[in-house]
C-alpha positions as CSV (number, residue, x, y, z in Angstrom):
1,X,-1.2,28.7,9.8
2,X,-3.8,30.0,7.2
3,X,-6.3,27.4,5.2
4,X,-3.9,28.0,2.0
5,X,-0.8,27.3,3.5
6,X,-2.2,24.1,5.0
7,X,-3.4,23.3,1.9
8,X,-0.1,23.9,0.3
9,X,1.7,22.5,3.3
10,X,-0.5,18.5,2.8
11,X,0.4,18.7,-1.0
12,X,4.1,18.7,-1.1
13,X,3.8,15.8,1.3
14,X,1.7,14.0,-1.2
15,X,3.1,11.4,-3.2
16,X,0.7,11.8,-6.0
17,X,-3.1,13.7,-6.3
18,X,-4.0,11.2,-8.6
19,X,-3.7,8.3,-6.6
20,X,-5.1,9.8,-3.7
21,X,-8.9,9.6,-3.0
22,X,-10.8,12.5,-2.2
23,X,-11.5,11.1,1.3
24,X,-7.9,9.8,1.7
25,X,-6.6,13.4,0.9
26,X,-9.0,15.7,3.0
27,X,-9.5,13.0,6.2
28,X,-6.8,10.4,6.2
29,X,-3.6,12.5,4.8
30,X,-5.0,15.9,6.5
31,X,-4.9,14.5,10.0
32,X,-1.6,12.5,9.4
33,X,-0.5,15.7,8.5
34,X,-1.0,17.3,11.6
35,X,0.5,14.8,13.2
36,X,3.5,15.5,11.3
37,X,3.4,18.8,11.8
38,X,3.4,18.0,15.3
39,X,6.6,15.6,15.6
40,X,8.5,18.0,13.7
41,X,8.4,20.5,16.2
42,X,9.2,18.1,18.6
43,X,12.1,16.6,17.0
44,X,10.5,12.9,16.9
45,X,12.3,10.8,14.4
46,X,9.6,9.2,11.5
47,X,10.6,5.8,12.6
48,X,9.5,6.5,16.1
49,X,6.1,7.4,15.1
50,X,6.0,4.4,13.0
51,X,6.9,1.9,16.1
52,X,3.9,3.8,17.8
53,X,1.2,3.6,14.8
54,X,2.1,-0.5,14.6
55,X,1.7,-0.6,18.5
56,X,-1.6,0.9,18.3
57,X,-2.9,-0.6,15.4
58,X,-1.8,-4.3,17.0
59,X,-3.5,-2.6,20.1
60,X,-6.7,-2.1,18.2
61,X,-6.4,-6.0,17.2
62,X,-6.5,-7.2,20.6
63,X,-9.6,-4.9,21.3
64,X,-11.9,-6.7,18.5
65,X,-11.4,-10.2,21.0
66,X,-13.9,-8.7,23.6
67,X,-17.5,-8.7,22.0
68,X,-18.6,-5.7,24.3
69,X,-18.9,-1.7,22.6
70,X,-16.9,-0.1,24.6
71,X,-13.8,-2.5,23.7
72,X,-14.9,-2.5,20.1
73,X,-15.0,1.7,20.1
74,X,-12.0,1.5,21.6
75,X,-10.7,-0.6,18.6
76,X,-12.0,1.3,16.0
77,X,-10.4,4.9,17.3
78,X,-7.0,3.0,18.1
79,X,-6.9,1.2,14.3
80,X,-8.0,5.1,13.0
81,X,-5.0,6.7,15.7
82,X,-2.6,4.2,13.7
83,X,-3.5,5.0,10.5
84,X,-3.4,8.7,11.1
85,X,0.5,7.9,12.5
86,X,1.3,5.7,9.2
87,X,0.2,8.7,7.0
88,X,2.8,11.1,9.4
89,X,5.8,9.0,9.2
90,X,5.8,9.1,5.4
91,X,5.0,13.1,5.8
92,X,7.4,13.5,8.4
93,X,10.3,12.0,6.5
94,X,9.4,13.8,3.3
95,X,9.5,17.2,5.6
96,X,12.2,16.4,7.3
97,X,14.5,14.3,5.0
98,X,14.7,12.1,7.4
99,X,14.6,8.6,5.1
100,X,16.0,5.1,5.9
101,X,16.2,1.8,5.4
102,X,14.8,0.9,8.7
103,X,12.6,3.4,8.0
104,X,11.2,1.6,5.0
105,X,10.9,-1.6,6.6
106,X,9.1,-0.5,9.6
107,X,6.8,1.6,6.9
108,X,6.3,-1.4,4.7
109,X,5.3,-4.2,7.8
110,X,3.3,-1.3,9.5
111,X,0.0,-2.5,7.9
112,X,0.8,-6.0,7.9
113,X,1.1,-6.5,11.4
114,X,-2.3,-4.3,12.5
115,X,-3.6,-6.9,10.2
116,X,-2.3,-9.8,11.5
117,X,-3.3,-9.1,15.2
118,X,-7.1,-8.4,13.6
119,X,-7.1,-12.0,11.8
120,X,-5.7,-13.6,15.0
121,X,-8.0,-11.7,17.3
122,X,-11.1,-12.3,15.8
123,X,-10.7,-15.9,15.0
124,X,-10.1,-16.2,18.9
125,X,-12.7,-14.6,19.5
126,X,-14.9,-16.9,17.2
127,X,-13.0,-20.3,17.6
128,X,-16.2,-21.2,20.1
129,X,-18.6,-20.5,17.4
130,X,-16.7,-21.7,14.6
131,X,-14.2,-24.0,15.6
132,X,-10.9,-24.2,12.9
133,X,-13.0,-23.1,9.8
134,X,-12.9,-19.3,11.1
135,X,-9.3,-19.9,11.2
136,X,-9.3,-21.2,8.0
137,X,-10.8,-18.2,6.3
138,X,-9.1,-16.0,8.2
139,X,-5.6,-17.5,6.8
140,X,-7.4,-17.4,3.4
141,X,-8.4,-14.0,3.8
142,X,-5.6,-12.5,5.1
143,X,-2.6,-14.1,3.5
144,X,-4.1,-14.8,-0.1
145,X,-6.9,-12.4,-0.6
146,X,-5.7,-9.4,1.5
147,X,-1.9,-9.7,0.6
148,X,-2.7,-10.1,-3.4
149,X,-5.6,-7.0,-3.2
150,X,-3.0,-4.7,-1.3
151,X,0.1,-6.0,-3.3
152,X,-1.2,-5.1,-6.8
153,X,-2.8,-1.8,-6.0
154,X,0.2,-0.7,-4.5
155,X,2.1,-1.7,-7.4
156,X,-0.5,0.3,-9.7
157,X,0.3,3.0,-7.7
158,X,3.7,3.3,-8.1
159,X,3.8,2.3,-11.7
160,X,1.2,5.1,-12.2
161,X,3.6,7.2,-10.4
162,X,7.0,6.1,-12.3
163,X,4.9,7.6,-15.7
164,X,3.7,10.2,-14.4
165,X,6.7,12.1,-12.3
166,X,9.5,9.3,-13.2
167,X,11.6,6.8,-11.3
168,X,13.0,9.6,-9.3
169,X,9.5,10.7,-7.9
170,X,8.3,6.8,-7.6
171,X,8.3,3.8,-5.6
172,X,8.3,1.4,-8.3
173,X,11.4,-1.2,-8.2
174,X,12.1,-3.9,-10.2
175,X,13.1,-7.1,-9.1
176,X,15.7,-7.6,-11.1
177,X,17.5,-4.5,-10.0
178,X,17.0,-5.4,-6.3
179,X,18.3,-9.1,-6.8
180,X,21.5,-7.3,-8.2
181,X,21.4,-5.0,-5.6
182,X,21.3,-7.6,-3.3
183,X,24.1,-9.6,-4.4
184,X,26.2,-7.0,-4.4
185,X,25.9,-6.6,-0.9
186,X,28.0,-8.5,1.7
187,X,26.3,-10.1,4.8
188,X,29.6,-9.1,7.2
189,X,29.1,-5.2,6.3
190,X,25.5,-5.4,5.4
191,X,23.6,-7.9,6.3
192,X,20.3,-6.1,7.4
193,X,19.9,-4.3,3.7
194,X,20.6,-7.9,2.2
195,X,18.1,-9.4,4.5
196,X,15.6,-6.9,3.9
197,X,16.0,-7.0,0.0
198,X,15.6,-11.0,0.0
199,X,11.7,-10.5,1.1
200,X,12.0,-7.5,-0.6
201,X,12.6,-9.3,-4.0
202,X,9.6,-11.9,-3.0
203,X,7.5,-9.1,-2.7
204,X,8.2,-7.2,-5.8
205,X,8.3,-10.9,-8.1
206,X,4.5,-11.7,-7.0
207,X,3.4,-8.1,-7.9
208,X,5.3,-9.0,-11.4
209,X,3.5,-12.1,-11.4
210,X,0.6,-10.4,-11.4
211,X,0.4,-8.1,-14.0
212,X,2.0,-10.3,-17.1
213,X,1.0,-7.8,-19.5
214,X,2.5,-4.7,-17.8
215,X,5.4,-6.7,-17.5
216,X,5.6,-6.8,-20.9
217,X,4.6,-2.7,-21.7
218,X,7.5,-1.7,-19.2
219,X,10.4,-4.1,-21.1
220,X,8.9,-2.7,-24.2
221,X,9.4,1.2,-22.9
222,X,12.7,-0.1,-21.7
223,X,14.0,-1.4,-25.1
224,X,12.4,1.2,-27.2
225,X,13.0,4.4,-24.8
226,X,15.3,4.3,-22.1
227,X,18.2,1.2,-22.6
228,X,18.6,4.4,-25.8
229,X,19.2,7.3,-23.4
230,X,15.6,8.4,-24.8
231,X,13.4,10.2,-22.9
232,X,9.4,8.2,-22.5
233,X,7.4,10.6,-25.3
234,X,4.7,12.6,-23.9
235,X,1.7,11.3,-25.7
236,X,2.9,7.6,-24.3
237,X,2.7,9.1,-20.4
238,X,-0.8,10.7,-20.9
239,X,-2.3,7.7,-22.7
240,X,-1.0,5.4,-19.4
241,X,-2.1,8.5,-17.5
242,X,-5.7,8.5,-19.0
243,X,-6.1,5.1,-19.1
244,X,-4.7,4.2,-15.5
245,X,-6.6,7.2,-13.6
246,X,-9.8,6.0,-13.7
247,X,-8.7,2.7,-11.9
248,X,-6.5,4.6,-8.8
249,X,-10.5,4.4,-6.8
250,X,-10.0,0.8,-7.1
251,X,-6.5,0.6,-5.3
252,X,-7.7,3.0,-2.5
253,X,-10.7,0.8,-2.3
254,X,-8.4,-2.2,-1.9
255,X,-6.0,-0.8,0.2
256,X,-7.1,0.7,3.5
257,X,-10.3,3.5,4.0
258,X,-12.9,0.7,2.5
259,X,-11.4,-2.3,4.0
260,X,-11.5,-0.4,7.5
261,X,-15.1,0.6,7.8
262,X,-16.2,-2.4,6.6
263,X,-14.4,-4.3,9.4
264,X,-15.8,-1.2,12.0
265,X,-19.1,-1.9,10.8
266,X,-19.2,-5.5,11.5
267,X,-17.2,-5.0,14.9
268,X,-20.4,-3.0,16.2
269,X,-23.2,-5.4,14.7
270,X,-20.5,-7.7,16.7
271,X,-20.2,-10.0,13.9
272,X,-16.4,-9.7,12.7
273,X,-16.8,-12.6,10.1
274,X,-18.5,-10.1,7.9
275,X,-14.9,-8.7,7.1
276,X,-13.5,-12.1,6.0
277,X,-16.5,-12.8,3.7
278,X,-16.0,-9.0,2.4
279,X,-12.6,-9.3,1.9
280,X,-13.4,-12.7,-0.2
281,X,-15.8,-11.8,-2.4
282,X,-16.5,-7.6,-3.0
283,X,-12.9,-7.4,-2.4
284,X,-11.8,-9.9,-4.7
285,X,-14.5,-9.2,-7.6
286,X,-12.9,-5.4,-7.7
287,X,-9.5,-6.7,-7.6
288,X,-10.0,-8.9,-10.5
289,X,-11.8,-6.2,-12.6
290,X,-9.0,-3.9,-11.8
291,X,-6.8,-6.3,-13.0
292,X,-8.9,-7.3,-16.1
293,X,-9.1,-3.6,-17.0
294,X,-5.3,-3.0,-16.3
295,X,-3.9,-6.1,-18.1
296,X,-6.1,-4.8,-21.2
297,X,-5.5,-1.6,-21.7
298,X,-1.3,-2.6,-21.1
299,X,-1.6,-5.2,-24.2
300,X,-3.6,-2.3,-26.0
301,X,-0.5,0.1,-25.4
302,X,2.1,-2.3,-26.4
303,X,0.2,-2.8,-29.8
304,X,-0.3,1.1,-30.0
305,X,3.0,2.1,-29.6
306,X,4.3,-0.2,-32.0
307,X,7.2,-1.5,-29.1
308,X,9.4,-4.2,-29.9
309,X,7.9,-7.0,-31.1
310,X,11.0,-9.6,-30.3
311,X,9.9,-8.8,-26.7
């Protein structure tokens, strides 16, 4: 395979340039594509290679207990391995067609539990030291901080997504549809769907939480565009577009690449409490200014575009 039709090749597999990160793209997504590459000459199934990128990222986890290099090296290329494997499942799948619902669940817990084995293993490692408080942060880190930071940029993501290619192309759901959804579904034929879609709707609800004033800019495209059969005008999608580009480097920031070298870094100067106290505060200032910046321009769009006003 030629440079071009590897290039052409990683692109269809993207879900969007502009919320990809120039590192994210040419690093990250080109070796996960590989990888895909790879399993789909084998015949692996997406989900398998999901399984195996949340064993070695828990893997990784249990390597930042020891305090010695070679374990913590050994950390930092297993956490890297599994991050390479959660960028080929997604490829994979969108190669292959190869999409389900276990699929997505797998996917969508894949981060979570490298996470959780990181928290647990470095406060073990620390409890000596400093007793419950590292315990404490780490809970505070991890399940407020971390969850909100990865939550929301996600959700930019996909709402940046839904404007830009449309619902078909996105990831964006509403929880209002899934509750429907849900209820619709019985737990005799269905239960694993239903059960998925009740943390499902948890998930989606805080990200609404969240962003009040998008909240509002999306019932007002609703009401104004598309409960009408209308089609979302042009100039609308490029003023989101223009206005929510500059603030994709802030999601990939708060998601993964950033967040992972920071916690290398401090795994070789062996002190893994760095990470908490970055996650804490740098961490948390961006997310906030994201947000700030995101909530304002949303409220400035609704007033634009002259939406409904009863909203």
């Amino acid at each position: 395979m030629d440079f071009v039709s590897f290039k052409r090749g990683l692109k269809s597999t993207l879900k969007s340039e502009d919320t990809e990160g120039f590192f994210e793209i040419y690093v990250t997504r080109s070796s996960g594509y590989l990888w895909a590459l790879f399993f789909k000459k084998l015949g692996v199934h997406p989900n398998v290679v999901t399984i195996i990128s949340i064993i070695l990222g828990m893997l990784a986890g249990y390597m930042f207990y020891f305090e010695d290099l070679r374990h913590g090296l050994l950390g930092i290329f297993l956490l890297i391995w599994a991050n390479w494997y959660d960028c080929a499942d997604g490829q994979l799948a969108r190669m292959t067609g190869k999409k389900s619902l276990l699929g997505r669940v797998l996917d969508g817990f894949a981060g979570d539990l490298w996470f959780f084995s990181i928290y647990f293993f470095i406060s073990l490692r620390l409890t000596d030291t400093w007793g419950i408080y590292i315990w404490l942060l780490a809970a505070f880190s991890g399940f407020i901080c971390h969850s909100k930071q990865c939550a929301l940029s996600d959700y930019y993501r996909n709402i940046h997504m839904f404007f830009q290619k449309g619902n078909a192309n996105s990831e964006f759901d509403k929880s209002s549809k899934q509750i429907e959804k849900m209820k619709s579904l019985s737990w005799r034929n269905a239960w694993f769907e239903k059960l998925y879609l009740i943390f499902y709707i948890g998930y989606t609800k805080s990200q609404e939480r969240l962003s009040p004033s998008l909240q509002k800019l999306l019932r007002g495209v609703e009401n104004t565009w598309l409960s009408k059969g209308v089609d979302i005008p042009s100039d609308f999608r490029d003023e989101y577009r223009r206005n929510s580009k500059p603030l994709m480097k802030y999601t990939n920031i708060l998601t993964f690449d950033t967040r992972a070298f920071v916690l290398f870094v401090s795994i070789l100067v062996k002190e893994p409490w760095i990470f908490f106290i970055f996650e804490v505060t740098v961490l948390n200032i961006l997310f906030f200014y994201m947000r700030c910046r995101h909530e304002s321009f949303c409220k400035k769009m609704y007033k634009d575009f002259c939406l409904d006003k009863s909203l």
